[in-house]
Structures are given as C-alpha cells and as structure tokens.
C-alpha positions as CSV (number, residue, x, y, z in Angstrom):
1,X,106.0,90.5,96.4
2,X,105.3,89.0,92.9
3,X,106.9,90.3,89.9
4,X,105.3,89.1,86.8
5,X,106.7,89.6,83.4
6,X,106.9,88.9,80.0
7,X,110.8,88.4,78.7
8,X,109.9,89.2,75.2
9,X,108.0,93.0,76.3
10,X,110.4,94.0,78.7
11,X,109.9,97.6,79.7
12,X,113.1,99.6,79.8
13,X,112.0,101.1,83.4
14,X,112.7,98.9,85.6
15,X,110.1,100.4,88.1
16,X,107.4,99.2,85.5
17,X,108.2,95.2,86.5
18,X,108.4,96.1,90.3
19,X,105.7,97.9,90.9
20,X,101.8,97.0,90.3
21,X,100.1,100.4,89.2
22,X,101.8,103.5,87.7
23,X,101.3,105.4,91.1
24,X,103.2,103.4,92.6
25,X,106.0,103.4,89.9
26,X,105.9,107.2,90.2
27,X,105.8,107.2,94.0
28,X,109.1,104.4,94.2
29,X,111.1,106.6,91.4
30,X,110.9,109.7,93.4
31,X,112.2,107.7,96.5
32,X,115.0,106.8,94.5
33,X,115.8,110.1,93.2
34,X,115.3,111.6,97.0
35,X,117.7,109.2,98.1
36,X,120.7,109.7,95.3
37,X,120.2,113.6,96.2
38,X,121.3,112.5,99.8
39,X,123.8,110.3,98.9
40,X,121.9,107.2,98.3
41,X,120.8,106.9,101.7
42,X,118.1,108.4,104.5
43,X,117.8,108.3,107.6
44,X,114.7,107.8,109.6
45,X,113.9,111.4,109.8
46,X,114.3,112.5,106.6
47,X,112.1,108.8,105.1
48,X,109.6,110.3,107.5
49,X,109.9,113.8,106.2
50,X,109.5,112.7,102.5
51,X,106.1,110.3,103.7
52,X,104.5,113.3,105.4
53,X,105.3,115.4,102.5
54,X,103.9,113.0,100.0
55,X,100.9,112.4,102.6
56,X,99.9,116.4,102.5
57,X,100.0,116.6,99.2
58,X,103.4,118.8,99.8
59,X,105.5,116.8,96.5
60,X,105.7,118.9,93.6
61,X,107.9,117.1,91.1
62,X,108.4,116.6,87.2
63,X,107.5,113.3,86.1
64,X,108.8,111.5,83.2
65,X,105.4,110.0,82.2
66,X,104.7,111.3,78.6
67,X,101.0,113.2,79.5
68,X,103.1,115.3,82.5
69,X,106.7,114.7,80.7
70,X,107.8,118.9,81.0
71,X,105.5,119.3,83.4
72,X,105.4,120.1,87.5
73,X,102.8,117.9,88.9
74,X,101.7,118.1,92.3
75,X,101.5,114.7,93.8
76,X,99.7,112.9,97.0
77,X,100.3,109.5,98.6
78,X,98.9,108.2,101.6
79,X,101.3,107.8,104.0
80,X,100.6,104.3,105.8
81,X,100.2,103.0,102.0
82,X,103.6,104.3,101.3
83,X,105.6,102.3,104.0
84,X,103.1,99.2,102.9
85,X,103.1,99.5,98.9
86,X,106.7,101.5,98.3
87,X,109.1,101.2,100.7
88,X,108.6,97.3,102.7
89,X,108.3,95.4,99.1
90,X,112.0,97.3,98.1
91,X,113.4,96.8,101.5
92,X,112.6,93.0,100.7
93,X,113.5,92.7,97.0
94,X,116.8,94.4,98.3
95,X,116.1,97.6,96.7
96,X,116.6,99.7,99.6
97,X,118.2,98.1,102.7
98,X,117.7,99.6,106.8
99,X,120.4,99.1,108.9
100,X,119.2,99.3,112.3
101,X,122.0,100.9,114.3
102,X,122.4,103.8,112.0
103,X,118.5,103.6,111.5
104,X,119.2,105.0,107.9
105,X,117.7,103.6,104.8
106,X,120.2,102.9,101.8
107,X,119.7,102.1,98.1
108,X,121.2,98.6,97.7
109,X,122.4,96.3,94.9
110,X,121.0,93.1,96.4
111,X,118.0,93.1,94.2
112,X,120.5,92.1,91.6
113,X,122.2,89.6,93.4
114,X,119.1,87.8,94.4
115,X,117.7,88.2,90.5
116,X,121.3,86.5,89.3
117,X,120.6,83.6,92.3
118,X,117.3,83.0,91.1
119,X,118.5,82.5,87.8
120,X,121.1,80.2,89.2
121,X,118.1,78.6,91.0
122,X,116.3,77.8,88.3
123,X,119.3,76.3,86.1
124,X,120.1,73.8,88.6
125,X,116.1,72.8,88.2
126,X,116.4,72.6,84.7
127,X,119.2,69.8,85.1
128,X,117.5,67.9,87.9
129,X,116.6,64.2,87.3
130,X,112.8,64.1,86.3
131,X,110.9,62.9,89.7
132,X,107.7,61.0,89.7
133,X,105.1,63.1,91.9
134,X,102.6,60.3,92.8
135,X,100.0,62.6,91.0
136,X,96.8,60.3,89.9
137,X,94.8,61.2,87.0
138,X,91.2,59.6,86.8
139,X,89.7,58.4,83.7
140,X,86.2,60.2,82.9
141,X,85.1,56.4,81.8
C-alpha cells in the first residue's frame, strides 16, 4: 500500500492518510473500535463475525463524519473487499498483526516503528555521497 501525503495539510485522523476513500476510513475506524471493545484483539471468529455483519448490512453505528456526526447510520461493506481493502493493507503497514497459533488478530504499534525506520531510512540517504547514474541526456540539435 501507498500512503501519499502532504506534510504541510496533515489531517488529524490518521485513518484519513491510510486509507484511499472515506468508506474505507469509516469501515477501518470501526475495526479499530471493535477491536479496543475486545481488548484490542479478535480472534478469527469474531473478525469473521464483524465481516458478515458489515456484508449484510447488519452494522449500525455513529459515525464521527460531520453530515452523520449524532447520528446512527446503518452501514454495508462487501465482505471479500473488506479482507482486501481494510484488513490485509493494516495487517502489512503493522496496524493490526495475526498471530497464527492463537489465530487472533491484534492492534499493533509496528506501524510506528516502521514510520520512525523509514524516517531513519531516508536520513541516511540524505547524507550519502552523490553517485553518478550513467543517465544520458540527448541534445534536441
């Protein structure tokens, strides 16, 4: 996954630079918030369980978007989608991790870690030695 941004219009969610469209953002928070009700952590079951629910139209939540903000809004999200869109890209940003012999999903802090490492990344760019790329320009003569 790509997250694009612009330094100097940060949003103050943070689900705003993850995610792509605003269902999405609104699909990912309410994983979150499903998961801190359980302890920060699902298991296979109950990630199941909250797809389906989502898939039948069977979510009825309040939203903190400021046209539904006081509001109960029933929401819908394909299922497949959900595992494809939501939950893979923040099992790989290190959002959410799975740990296969307990098979439950947990909210993890390694997005930040990996954020602080690219930024580590990118210092030690800054001070390499300039290298010659062997790139050719041609003339338009």
């Amino acid at each position: 996954m790509v997250i694009l941004f612009d330094r100097f219009h940060l949003p103050e969610d943070v689900f705003e630079i993850i995610f792509a469209t605003k269902q999405q953002k609104i699909v990912g928070k309410l994983l979150i918030a499903e998961m801190k009700m359980h302890g920060g952590q699902l298991n296979k079951t109950e990630m199941s369980l909250f797809a389906t629910k989502l898939h039948e139209n069977n979510v009825v939540a309040e939203i903190d978007e400021p046209e539904y903000r006081g509001k109960l809004v029933r929401l819908s999200y394909n299922k497949r989608q959900f595992y494809d869109r939501i939950l893979t890209p923040m099992k790989s940003m290190g959002i959410v991790d799975y740990d296969m012999y307990d098979r439950k999903y947990r909210l993890s802090k390694n997005f930040q870690k990996s954020m602080m490492e690219i930024g580590i990344m990118w210092s030690r760019e800054i001070d390499k030695p300039a290298q010659k790329l062997g790139v050719k320009i041609k003339d338009k003569a």
